[in-house]
C-alpha positions as CSV (number, residue, x, y, z in Angstrom):
1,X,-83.8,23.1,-21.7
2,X,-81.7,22.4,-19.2
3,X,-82.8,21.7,-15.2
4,X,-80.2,21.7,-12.1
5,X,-81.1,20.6,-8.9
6,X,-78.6,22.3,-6.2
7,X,-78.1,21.4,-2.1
8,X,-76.4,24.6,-1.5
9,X,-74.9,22.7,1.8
10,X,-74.8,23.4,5.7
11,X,-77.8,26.2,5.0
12,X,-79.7,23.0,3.5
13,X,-81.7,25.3,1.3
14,X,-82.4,23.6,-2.2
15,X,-82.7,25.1,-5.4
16,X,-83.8,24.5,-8.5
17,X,-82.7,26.1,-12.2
18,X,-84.4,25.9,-15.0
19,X,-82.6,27.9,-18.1
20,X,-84.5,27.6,-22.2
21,X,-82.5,28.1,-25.1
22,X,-83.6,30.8,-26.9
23,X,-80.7,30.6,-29.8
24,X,-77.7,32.8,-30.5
25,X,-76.3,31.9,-27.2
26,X,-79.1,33.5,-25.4
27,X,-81.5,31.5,-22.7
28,X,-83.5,32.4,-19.8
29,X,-83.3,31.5,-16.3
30,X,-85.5,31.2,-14.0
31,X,-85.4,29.9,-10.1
32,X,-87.0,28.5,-7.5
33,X,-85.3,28.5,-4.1
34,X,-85.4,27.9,-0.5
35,X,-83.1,30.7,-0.1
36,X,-84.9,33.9,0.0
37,X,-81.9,35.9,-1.3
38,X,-81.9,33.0,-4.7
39,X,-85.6,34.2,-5.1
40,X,-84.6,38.2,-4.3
41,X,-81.7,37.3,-7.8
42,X,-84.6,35.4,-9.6
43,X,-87.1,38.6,-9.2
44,X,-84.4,40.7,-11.1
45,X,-82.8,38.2,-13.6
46,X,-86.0,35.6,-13.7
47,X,-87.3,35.0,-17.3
48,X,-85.0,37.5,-18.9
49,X,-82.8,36.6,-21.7
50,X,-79.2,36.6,-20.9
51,X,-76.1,36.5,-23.4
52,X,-74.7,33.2,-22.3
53,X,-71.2,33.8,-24.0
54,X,-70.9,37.3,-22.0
55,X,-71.9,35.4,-18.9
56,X,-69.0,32.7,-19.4
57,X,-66.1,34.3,-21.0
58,X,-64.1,37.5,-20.5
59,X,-64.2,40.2,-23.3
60,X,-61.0,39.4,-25.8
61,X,-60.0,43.1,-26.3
62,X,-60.8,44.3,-23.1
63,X,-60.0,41.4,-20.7
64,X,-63.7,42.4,-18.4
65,X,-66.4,40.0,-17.6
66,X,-69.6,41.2,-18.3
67,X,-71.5,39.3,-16.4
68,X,-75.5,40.1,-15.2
69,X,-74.9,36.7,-12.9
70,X,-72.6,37.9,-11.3
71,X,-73.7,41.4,-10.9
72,X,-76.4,40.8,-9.8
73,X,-75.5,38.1,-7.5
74,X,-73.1,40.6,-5.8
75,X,-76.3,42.5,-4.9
76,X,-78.5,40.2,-3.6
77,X,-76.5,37.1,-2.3
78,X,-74.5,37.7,0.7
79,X,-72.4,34.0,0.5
80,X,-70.5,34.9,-2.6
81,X,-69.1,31.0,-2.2
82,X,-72.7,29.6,-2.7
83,X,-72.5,26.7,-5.3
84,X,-75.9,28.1,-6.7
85,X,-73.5,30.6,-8.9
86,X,-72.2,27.9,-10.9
87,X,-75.2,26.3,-10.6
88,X,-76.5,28.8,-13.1
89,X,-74.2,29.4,-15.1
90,X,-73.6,25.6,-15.6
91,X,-77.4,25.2,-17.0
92,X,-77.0,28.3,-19.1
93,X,-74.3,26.7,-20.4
94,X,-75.7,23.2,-21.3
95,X,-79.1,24.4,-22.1
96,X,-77.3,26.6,-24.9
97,X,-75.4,23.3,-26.4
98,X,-72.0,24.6,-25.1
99,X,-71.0,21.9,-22.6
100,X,-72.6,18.4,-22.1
101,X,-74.7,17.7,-18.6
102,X,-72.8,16.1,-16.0
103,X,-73.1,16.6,-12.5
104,X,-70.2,18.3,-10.7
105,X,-69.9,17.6,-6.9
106,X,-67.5,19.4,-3.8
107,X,-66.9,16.4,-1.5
108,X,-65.2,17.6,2.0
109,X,-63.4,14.5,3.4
């Protein structure tokens, strides 16, 4: 299991990501949010298993992502810059043992 917290920045909404291995590169996500358009994408993608190598890599023969993240994230989150998308993606990624968990920061000077 893997837990992010995320202070999506000058909106000051926080949100939280919980994703659980489920093996074979599969978890489940599942959000809670300040943001009422992060709890409109965890009402469609919330507590379903997602392919976590589709979500992160392009197809090899076809060159396409096939991501539900970022489908579905097109729908429902009108700030397509909102750190919350790697946000996800980053716990889906460590929960399922394919990168280690360390923090990532965007510093403005």
């Amino acid at each position: 299991m893997a837990e992010v917290d995320i202070y999506a920045g000058i909106c000051g909404f926080k949100t939280v990501v919980s994703s659980e291995d489920k093996g074979g590169y599969k978890a489940i996500i599942n959000l809670e949010s300040e943001c009422p358009n992060w709890r409109s994408f965890n009402e469609i993608l919330g507590g379903k298993e997602i392919n976590v190598m589709a979500e992160l890599f392009k197809d090899r023969k076809t060159g396409t992502l096939n991501s539900q993240v970022f489908d579905v994230a097109l729908k429902t989150i009108p700030h397509i810059s909102c750190p919350v998308i790697s946000g996800v993606l980053k716990a889906m990624e460590v929960c399922t043992g394919l990168a280690l968990p360390k923090g990532a920061t965007i510093t403005f000077r």
